[in-house]
N, C-alpha and C positions, 0 to 999 in steps of 0.2 A: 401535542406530545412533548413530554418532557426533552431534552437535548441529551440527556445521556441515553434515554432512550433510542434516540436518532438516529447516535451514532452505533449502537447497539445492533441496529436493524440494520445500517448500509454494509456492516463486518460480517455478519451473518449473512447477507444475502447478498456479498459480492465476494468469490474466491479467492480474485487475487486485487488487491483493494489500495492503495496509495495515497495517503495524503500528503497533500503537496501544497506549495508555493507555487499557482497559474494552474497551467496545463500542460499535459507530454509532448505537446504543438508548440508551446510559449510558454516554457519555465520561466517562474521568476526571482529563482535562487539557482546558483552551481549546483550549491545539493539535491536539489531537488531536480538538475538537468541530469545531472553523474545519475541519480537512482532512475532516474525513468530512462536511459538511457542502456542501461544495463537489464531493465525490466524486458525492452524493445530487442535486447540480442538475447534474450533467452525465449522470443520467438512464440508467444503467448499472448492472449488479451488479457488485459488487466480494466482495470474501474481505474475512477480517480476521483478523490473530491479536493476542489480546491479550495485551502483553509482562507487565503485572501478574500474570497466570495464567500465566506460563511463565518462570519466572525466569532460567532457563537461556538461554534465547533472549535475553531483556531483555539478559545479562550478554556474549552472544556475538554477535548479529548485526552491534553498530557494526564487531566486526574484518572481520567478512565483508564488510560492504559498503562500508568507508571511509567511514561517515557517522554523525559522534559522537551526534548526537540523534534523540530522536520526536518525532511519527511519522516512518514511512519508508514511502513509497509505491512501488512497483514497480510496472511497467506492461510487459506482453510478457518478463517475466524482468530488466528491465532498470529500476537505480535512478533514479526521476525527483527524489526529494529530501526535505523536512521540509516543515512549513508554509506556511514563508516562499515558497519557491520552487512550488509545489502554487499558493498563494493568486497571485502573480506571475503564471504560466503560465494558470490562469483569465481573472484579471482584463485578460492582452491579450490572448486567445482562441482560445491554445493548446492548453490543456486540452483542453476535452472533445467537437475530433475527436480528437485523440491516444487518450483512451478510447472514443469510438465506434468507430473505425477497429479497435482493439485489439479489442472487443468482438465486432465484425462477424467479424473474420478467425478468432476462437476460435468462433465460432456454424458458422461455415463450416467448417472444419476438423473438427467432430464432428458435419457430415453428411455 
């Protein structure tokens, strides 16, 4: 399978989706601690794939999704952004019904 298709198929088929530097257990950047971090107080399960164990993906998702840096959080298939924007959307309280909402309707959806 092609690698954009890859990563095509893990967005689609994970609600709340994060690529990262490591894992939510052992980031292996700040940014990537700050956003899973913030992911974990909004009280949800999320995916994650870690771009350091997937080089390919590391070297191909910025074209895929028009967004040069990690992390990269996707929510419902759709880019919500890096850190910066992740830690913003939290901090005035948008965040995490956007992931609850996201979360509900995929609970729902596979009953």
């Amino acid at each position: 399978m092609d690698i954009l298709e890859t990563i095509k198929e893990q967005i689609e088929s994970n609600t709340i989706l994060i690529y990262m530097k490591g894992s939510p257990d052992q980031p292996q950047c700040g940014f990537s601690a700050q956003t899973t971090q913030i992911l974990k107080a909004c009280g949800e399960r999320f995916a994650f794939i870690d771009i350091l164990a997937n080089p390919d993906i590391r070297a191909n998702l910025p074209q895929y999704s028009n967004w040069p840096t990690f992390p990269q959080l996707f929510v419902e298939g759709e880019l919500v952004g890096g850190c910066d924007i992740v830690t913003e959307l939290y901090e005035n309280g948008e965040l995490e019904p956007m992931v609850k909402q996201a979360a509900k309707r995929a609970e729902q959806a596979d009953t």
